[in-house]
VMD Tcl script that builds the backbone (N, CA, C; Angstrom):
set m [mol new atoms 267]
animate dup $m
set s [atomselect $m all]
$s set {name element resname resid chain x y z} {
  {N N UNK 1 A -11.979 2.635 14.929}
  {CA C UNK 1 A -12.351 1.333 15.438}
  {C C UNK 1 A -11.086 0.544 15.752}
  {N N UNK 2 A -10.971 -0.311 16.786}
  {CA C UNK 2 A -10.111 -1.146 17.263}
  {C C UNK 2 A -10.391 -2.178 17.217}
  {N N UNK 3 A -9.704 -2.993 16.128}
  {CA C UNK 3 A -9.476 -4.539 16.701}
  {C C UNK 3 A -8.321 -5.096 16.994}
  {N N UNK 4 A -8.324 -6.361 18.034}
  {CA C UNK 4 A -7.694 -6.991 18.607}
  {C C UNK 4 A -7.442 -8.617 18.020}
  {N N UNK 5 A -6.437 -9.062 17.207}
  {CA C UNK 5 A -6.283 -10.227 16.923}
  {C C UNK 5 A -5.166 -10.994 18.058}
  {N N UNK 6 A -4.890 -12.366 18.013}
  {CA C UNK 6 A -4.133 -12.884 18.065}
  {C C UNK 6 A -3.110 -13.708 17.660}
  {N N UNK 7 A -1.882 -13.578 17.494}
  {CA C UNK 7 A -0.994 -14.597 16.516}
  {C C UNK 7 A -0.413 -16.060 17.024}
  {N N UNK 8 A -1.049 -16.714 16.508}
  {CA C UNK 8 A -0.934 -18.537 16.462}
  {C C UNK 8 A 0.746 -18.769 16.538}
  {N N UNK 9 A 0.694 -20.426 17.179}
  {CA C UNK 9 A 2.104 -20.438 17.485}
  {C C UNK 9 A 2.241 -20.472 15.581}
  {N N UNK 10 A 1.549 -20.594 15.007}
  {CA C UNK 10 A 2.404 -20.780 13.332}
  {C C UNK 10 A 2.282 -19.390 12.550}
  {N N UNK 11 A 1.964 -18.305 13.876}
  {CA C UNK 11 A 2.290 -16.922 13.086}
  {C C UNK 11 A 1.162 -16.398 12.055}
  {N N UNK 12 A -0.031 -17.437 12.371}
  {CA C UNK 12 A -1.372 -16.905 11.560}
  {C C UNK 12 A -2.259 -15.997 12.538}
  {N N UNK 13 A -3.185 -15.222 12.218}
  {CA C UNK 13 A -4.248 -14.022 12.209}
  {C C UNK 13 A -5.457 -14.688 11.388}
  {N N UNK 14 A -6.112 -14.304 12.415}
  {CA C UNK 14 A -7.604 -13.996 11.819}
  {C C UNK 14 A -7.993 -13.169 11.746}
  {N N UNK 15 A -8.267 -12.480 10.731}
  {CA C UNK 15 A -8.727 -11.264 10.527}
  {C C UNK 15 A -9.978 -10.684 11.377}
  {N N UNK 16 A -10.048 -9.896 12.318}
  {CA C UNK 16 A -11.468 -9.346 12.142}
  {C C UNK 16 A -12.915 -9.703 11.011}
  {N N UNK 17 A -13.908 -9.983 11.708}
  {CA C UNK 17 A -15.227 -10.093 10.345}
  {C C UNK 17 A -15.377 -8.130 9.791}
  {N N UNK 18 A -15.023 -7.199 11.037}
  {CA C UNK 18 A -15.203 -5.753 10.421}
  {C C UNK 18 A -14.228 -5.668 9.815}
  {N N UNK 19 A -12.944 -6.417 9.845}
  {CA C UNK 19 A -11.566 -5.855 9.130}
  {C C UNK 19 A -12.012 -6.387 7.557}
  {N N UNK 20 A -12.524 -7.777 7.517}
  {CA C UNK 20 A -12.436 -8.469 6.098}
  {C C UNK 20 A -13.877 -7.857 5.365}
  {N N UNK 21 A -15.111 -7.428 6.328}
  {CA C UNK 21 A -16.047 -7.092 5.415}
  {C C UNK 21 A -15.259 -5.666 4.918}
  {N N UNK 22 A -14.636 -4.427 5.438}
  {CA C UNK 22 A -14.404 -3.216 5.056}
  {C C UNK 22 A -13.810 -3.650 3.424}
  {N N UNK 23 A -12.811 -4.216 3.614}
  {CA C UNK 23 A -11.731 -4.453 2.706}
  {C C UNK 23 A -12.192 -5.466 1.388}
  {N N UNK 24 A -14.210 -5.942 1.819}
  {CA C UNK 24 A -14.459 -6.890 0.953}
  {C C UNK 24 A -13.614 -8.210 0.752}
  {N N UNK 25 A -13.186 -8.621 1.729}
  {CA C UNK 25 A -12.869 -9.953 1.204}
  {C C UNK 25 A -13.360 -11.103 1.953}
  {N N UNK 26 A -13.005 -12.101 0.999}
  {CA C UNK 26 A -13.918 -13.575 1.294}
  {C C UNK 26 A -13.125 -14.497 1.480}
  {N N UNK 27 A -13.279 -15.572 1.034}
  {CA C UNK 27 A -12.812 -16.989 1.267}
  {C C UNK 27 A -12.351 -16.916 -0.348}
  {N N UNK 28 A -10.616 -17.291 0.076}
  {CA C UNK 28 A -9.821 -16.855 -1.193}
  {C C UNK 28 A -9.478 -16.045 -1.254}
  {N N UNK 29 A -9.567 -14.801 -0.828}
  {CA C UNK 29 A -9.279 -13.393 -1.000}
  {C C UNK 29 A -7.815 -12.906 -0.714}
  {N N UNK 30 A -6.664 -12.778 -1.467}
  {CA C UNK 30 A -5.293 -12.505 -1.258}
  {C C UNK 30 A -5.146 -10.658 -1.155}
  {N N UNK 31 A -4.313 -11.209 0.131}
  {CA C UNK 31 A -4.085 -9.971 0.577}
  {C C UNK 31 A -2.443 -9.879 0.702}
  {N N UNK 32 A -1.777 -8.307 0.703}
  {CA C UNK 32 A -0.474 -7.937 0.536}
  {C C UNK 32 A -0.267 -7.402 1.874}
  {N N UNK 33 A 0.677 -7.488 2.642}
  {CA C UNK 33 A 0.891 -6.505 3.777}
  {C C UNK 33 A 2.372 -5.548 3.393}
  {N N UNK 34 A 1.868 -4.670 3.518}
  {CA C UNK 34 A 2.538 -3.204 2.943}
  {C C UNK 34 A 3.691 -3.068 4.327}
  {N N UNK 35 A 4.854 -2.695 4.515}
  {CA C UNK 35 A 5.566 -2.435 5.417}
  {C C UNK 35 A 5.773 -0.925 5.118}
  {N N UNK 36 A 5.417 0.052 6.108}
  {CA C UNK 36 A 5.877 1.356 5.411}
  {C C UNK 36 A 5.892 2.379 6.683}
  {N N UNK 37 A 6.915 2.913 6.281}
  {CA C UNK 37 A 7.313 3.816 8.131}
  {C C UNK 37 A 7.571 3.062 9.122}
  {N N UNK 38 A 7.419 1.707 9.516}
  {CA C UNK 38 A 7.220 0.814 10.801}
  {C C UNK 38 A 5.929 0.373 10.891}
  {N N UNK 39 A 5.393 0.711 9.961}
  {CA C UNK 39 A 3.762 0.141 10.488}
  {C C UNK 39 A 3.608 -1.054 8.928}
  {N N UNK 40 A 2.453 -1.567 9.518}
  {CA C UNK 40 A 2.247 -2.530 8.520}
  {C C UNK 40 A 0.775 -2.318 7.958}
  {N N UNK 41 A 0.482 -2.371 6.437}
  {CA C UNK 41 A -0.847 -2.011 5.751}
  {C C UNK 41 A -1.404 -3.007 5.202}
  {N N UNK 42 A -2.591 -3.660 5.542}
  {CA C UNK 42 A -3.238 -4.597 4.607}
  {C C UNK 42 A -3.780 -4.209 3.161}
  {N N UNK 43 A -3.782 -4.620 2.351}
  {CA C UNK 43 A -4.176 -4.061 0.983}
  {C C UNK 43 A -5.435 -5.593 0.094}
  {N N UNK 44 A -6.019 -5.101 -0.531}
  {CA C UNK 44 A -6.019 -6.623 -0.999}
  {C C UNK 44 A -5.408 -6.324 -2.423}
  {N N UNK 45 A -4.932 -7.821 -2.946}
  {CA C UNK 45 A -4.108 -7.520 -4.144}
  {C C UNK 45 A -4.470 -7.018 -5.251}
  {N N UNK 46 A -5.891 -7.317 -5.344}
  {CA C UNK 46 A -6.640 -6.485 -6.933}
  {C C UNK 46 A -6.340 -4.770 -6.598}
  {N N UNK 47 A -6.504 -4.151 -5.392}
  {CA C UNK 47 A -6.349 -2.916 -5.381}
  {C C UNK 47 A -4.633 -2.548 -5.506}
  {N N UNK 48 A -3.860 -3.074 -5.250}
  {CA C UNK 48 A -2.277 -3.163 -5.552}
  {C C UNK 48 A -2.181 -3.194 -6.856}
  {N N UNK 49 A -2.931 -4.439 -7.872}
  {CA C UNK 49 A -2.694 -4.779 -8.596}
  {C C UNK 49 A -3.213 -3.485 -9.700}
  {N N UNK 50 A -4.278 -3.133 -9.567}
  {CA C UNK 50 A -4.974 -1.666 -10.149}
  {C C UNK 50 A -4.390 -0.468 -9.836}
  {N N UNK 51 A -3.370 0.124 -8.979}
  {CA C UNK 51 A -2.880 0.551 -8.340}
  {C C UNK 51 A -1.261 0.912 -9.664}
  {N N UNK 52 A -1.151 -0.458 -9.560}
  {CA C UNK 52 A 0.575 -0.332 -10.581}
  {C C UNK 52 A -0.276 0.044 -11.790}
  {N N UNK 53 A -1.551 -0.707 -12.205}
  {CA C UNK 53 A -2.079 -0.869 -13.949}
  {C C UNK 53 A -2.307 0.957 -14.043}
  {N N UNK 54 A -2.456 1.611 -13.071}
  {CA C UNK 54 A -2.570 3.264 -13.813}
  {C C UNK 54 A -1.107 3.695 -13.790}
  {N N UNK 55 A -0.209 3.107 -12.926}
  {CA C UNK 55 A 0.852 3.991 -13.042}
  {C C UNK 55 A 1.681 3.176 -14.628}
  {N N UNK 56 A 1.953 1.925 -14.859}
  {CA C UNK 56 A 1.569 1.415 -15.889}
  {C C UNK 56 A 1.559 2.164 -17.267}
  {N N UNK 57 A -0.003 2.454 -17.125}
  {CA C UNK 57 A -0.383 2.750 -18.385}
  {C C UNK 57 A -0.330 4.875 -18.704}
  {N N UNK 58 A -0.080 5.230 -17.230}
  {CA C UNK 58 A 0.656 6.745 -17.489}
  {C C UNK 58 A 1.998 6.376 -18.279}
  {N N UNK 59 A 2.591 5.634 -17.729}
  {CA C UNK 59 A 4.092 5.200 -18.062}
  {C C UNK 59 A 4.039 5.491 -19.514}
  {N N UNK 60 A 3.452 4.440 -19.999}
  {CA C UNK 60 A 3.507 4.111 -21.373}
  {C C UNK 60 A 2.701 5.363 -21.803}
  {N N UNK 61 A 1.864 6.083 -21.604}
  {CA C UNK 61 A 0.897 7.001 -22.043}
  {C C UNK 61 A 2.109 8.487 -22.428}
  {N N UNK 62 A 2.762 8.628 -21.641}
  {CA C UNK 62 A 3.913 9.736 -21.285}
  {C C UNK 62 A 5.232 9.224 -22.264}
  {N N UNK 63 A 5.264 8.107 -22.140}
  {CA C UNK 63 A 6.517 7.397 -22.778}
  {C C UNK 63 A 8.010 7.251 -22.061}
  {N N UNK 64 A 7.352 6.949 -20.775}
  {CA C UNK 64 A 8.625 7.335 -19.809}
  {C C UNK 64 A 9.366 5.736 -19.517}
  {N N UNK 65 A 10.405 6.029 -19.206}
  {CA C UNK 65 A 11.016 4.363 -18.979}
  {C C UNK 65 A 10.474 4.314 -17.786}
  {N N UNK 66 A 10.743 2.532 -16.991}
  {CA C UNK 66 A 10.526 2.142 -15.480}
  {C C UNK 66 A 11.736 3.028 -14.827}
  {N N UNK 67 A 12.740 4.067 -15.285}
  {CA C UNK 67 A 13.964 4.595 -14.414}
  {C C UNK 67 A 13.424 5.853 -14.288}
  {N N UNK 68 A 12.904 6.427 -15.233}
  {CA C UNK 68 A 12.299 7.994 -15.390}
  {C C UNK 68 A 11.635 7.688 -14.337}
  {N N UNK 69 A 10.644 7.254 -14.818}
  {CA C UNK 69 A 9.264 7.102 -13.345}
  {C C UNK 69 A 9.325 6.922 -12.191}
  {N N UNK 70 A 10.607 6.099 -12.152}
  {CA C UNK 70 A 10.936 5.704 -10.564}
  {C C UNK 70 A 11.633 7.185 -10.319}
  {N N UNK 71 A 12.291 7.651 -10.959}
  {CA C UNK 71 A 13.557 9.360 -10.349}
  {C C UNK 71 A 12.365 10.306 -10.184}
  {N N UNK 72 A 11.251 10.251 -11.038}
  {CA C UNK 72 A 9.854 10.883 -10.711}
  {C C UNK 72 A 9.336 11.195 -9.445}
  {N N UNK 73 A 9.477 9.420 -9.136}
  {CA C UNK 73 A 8.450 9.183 -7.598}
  {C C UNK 73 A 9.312 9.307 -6.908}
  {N N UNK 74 A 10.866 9.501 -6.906}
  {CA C UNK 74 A 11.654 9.660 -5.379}
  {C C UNK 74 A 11.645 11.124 -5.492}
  {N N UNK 75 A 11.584 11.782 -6.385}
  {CA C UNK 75 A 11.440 13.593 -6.492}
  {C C UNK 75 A 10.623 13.910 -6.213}
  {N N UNK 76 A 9.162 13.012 -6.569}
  {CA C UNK 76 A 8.083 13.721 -5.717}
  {C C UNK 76 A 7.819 13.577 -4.251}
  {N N UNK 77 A 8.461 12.323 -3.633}
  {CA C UNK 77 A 8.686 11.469 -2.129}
  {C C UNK 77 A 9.280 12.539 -1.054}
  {N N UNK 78 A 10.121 13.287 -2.117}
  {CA C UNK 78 A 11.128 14.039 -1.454}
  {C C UNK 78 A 10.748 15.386 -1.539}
  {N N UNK 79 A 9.906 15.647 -2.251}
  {CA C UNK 79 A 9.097 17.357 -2.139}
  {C C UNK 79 A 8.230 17.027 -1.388}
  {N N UNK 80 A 7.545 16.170 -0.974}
  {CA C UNK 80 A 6.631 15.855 -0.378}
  {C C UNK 80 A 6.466 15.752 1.313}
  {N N UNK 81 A 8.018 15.182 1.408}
  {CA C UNK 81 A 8.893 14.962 2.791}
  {C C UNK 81 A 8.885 16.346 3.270}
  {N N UNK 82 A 9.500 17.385 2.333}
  {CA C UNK 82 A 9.993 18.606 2.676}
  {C C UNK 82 A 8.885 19.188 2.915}
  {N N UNK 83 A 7.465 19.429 2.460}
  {CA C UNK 83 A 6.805 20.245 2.353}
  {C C UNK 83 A 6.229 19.929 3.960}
  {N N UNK 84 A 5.491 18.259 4.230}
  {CA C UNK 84 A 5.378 18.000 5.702}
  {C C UNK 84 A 6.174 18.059 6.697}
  {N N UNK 85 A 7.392 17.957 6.522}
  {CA C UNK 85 A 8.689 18.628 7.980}
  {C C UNK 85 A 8.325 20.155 8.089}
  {N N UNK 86 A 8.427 21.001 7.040}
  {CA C UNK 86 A 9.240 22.141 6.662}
  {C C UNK 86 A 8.812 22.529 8.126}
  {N N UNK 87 A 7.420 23.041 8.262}
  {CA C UNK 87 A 6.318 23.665 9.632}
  {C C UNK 87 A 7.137 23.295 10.513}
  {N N UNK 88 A 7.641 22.085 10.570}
  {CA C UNK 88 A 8.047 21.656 12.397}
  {C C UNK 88 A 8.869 22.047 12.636}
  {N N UNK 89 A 9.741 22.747 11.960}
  {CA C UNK 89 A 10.891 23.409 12.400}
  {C C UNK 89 A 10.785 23.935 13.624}
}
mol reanalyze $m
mol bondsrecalc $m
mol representation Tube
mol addrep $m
């Protein structure tokens, strides 16, 4: 599906009514925009926010510091990289 917004001279969006019903949100509803590759991701923040609370509570579950976990996720970022290039060779 395609939608088409427009940006106000003060740099605001209106969301789509299909963009805000998918994503469930209402009046009040805070949303994050994700920058990632060049593209930009709407999220809303309870799912961000639920999102860190499992990695979180693996953390602590494993007993790993915030440095372990992070050398974790760039090791897995980076097997991950390799495994989707490798083919295009």
């Amino acid at each position: 599906m395609v939608n088409v917004a427009t940006v106000t001279s003060k740099g605001q969006v209106t969301l789509p009514a299909s963009v805000r019903k998918r994503l469930g949100l209402r009046r009040g509803s805070r949303i994050v925009f994700l920058e990632v590759g060049g593209k930009v991701q709407v999220v809303r923040e309870e799912e961000l926010e639920e999102m860190f609370a499992v990695f979180d509570r693996l953390r602590r579950e494993t007993r790993l510091t915030r440095a372990q976990l992070r050398a974790y996720v760039r090791e897995a970022k980076a097997r991950l990289w390799k495994r989707h290039y490798a083919d295009r060779r």
